[in-house]
C-alpha positions in Angstrom: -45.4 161.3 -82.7 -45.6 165.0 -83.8 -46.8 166.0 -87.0 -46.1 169.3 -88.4 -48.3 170.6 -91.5 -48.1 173.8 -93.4 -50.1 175.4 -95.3 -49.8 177.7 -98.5 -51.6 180.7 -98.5 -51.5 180.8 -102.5 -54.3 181.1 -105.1 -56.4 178.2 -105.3 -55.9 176.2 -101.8 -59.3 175.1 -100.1 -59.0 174.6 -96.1 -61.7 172.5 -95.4 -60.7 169.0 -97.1 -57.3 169.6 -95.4 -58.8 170.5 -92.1 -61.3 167.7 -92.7 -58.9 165.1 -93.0 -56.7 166.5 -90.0 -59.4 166.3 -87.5 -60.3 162.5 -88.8 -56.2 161.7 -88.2 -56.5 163.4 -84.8 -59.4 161.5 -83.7 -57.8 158.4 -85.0 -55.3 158.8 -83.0 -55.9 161.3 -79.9 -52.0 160.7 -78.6 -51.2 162.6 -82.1 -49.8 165.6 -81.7 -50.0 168.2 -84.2 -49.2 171.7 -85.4 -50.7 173.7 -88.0 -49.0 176.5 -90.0 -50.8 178.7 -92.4 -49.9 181.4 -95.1 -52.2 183.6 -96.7 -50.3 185.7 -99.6 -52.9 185.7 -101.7 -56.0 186.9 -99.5 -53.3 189.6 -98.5 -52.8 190.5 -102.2 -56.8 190.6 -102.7 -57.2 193.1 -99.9 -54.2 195.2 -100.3 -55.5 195.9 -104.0 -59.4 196.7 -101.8 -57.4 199.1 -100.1 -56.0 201.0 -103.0 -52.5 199.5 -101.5 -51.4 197.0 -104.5 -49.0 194.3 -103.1 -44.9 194.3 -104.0 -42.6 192.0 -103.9 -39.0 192.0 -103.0 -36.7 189.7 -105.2 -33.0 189.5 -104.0 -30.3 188.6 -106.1 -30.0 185.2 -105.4 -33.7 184.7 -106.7 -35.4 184.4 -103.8 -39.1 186.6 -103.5 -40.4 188.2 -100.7 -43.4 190.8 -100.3 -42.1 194.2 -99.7 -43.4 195.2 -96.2 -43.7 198.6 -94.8 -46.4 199.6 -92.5 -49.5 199.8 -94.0 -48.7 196.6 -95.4 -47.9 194.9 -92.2 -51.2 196.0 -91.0 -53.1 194.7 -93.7 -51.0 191.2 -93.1 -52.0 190.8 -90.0 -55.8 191.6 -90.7 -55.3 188.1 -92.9 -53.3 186.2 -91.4 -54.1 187.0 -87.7 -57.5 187.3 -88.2 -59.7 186.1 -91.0 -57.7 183.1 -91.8 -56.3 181.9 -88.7 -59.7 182.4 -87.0 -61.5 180.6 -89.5 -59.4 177.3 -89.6 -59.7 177.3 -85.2 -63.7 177.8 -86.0 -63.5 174.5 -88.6 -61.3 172.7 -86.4 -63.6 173.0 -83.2 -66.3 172.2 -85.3 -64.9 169.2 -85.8 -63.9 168.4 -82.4 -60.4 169.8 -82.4 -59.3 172.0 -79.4 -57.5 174.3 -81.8 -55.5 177.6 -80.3 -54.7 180.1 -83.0 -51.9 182.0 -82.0 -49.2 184.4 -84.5 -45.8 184.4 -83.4 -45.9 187.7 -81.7 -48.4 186.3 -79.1 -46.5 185.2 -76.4 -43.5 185.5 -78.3 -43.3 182.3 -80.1 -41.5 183.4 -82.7 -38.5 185.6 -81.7 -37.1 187.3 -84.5 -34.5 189.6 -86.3 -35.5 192.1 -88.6 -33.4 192.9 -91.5 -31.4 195.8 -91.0 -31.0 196.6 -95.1 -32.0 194.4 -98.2 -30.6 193.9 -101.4 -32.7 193.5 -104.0 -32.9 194.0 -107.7 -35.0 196.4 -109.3 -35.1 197.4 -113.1 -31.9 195.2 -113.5 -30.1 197.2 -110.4 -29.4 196.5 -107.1 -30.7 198.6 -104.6 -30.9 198.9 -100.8 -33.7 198.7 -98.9 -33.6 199.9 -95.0 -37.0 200.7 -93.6 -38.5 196.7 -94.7 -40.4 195.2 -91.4 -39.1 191.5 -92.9 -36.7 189.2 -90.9 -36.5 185.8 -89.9 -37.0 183.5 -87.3 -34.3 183.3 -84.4 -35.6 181.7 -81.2 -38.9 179.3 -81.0 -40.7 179.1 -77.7 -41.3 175.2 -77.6 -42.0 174.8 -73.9 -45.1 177.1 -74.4 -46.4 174.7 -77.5 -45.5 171.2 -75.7 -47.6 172.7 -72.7 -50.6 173.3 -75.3 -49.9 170.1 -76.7 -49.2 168.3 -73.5 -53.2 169.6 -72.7 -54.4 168.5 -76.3 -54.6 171.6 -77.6 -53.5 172.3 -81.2 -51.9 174.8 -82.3 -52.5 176.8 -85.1 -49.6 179.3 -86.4 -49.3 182.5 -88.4 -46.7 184.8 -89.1 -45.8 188.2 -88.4 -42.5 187.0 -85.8 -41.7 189.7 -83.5 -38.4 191.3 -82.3 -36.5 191.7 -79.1 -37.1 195.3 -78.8 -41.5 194.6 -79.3 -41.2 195.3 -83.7 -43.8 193.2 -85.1 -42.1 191.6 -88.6 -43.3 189.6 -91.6 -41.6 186.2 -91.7 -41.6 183.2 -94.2 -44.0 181.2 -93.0 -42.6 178.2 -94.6 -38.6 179.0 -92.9 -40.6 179.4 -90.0 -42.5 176.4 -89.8 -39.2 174.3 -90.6 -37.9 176.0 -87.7 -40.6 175.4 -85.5 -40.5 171.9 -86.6 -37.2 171.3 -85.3 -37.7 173.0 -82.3 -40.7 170.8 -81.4 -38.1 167.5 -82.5 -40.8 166.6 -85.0 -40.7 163.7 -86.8 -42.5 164.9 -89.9 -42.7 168.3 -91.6 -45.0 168.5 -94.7 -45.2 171.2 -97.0 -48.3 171.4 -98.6 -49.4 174.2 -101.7 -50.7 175.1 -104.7 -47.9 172.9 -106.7 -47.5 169.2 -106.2 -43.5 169.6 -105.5 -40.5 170.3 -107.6 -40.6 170.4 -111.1 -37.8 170.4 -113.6 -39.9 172.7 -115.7 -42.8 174.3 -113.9 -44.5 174.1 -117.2 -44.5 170.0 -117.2 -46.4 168.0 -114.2 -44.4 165.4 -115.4 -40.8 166.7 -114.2 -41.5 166.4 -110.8 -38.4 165.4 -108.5 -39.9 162.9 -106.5 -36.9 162.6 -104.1 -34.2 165.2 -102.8 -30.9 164.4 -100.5 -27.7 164.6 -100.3 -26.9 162.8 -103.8 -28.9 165.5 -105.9 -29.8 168.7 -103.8 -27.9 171.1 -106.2 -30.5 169.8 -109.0 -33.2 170.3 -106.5 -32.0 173.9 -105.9 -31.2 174.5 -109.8 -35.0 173.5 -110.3 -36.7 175.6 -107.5 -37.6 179.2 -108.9 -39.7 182.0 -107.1 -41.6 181.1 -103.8 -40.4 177.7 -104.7 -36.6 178.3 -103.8 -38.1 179.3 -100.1 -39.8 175.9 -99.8 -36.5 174.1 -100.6 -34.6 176.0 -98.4 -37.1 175.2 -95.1 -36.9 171.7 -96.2 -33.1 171.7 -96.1 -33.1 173.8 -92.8 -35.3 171.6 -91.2 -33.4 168.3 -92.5 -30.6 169.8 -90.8 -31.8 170.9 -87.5 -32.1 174.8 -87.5 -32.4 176.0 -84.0 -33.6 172.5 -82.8 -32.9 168.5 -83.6 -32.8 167.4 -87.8 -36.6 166.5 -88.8 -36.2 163.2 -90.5 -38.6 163.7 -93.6 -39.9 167.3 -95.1 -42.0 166.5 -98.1 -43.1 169.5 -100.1 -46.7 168.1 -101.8 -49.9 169.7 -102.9 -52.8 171.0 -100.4 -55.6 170.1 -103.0 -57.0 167.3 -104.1 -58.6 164.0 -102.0 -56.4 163.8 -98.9 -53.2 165.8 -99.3 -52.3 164.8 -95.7 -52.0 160.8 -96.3 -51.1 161.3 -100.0 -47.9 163.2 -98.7 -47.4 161.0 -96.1 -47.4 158.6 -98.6 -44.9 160.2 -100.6 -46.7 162.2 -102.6 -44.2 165.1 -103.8 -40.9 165.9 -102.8 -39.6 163.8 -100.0 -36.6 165.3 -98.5 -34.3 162.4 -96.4 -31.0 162.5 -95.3 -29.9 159.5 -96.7 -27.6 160.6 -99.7 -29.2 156.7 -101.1 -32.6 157.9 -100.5 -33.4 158.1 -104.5 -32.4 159.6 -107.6 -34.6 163.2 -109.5 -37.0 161.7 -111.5 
């Protein structure tokens, strides 16, 4: 079976339990195989405002937010992502036993990409252009390089930036990215996890949380979804349909904190996307 976990990088997340608990299911279970993604948008916001370079974001007119990259802030991405937090989850996994790799998807070129030629996005009520963004998505996965880690027990540990045919280093959505990654692998299960527990009706009310999205009520799940939210919806619905690999059979979008936010969103704990248009009604 293959496992596929990723991680928020928002305010508020703590590794370890999550890490904890993933090396206890490994050794469980050592013909488990696993991949880690991780974010880390808010450790990136906390430095770029250190470095006198206050973070922007990018929202485009269908809603969906993105953090305005250019150089500078590229470079300062990578310093997180690439180093301080990818490096520190390998060090807790091997600590507890784990042959962790942490890799981003320029190493090796896991994570073959397009960057976006122009943007449209809306500032001050207007839409503008934007050309010179190093943003894009994912277009290729290299899954016979992460089988042959996982086929030696490694496990490996992603992080954004992608990079480009012609050697351009670009931020991605790490969530998009792990949905696609997912499918490449044929994994079986793709969870979600972040600083919010899963869809809400009203972000403002725990209690509206959609516990179940498919085919009979995604255009409420989508109508729900606002800011980074709408990006987590749309990697679960990628990876329910196969994006650049075979469907993943469950995506559930659940909370990283908390006493074992692996097994409770195993469990169901969240929104559980499955393909089955019976598989339950909002609640």
């Amino acid at each position: 079976m293959t496992l596929f976990i990723k991680i928020g990088g928002g305010e508020g997340i703590s590794l370890s339990p999550i890490l904890t608990e993933l090396a206890s299911l490994i050794r469980a279970d050592p013909a488990l195989r696993v991949v880690l993604v991780h974010g880390g948008s808010h450790e990136t916001n906390v430095l770029s405002e250190k470095l006198g370079r206050p973070p922007r974001t990018i929202t485009s007119p269908s809603g969906h937010t993105s953090r305005r990259t250019d150089r500078d802030t590229l470079d300062i991405f990578t310093m997180v992502y690439c180093g301080r937090i990818n490096k520190s989850i390998v060090e807790h996994l091997q600590r507890e036993g784990v042959n962790a790799v942490g890799l981003s998807g320029i190493d090796s070129a896991i994570w073959r990409g397009t960057r976006k030629s122009a943007i449209r996005a809306i500032e001050e009520g207007r839409t503008v252009i934007i050309r010179d963004d190093l943003s894009g998505t994912v277009d290729a996965v290299d899954a016979d390089f992460l089988n042959l880690l996982m086929d030696t027990g490694r496990v490996p540990v992603l992080t954004p930036p992608a990079i480009t045919e012609d050697g351009i280093a670009i931020n991605v959505d790490a969530d998009r990215a792990a949905a696609r990654t997912a499918a490449a692998l044929g994994a079986d299960e793709l969870l979600l996890l972040s600083n919010v527990r899963g869809v809400l009706r009203n972000p403002d009310d725990p209690s509206s949380l959609i516990t179940h999205a498919s085919a009979a009520n995604i255009d409420d799940v989508r109508a729900a979804a606002g800011g980074r939210m709408k990006n987590k919806v749309l990697a679960a619905e990628e990876a329910m349909t196969g994006v650049g690999g075979t469907p993943v059979s469950r995506v559930v979008i659940g909370a990283a904190n908390g006493d074992n936010p692996i097994a409770r969103a195993r469990a169901g704990s969240g929104t559980v996307f499955t393909s089955s248009a019976h598989a339950g009604a909002a609640h």
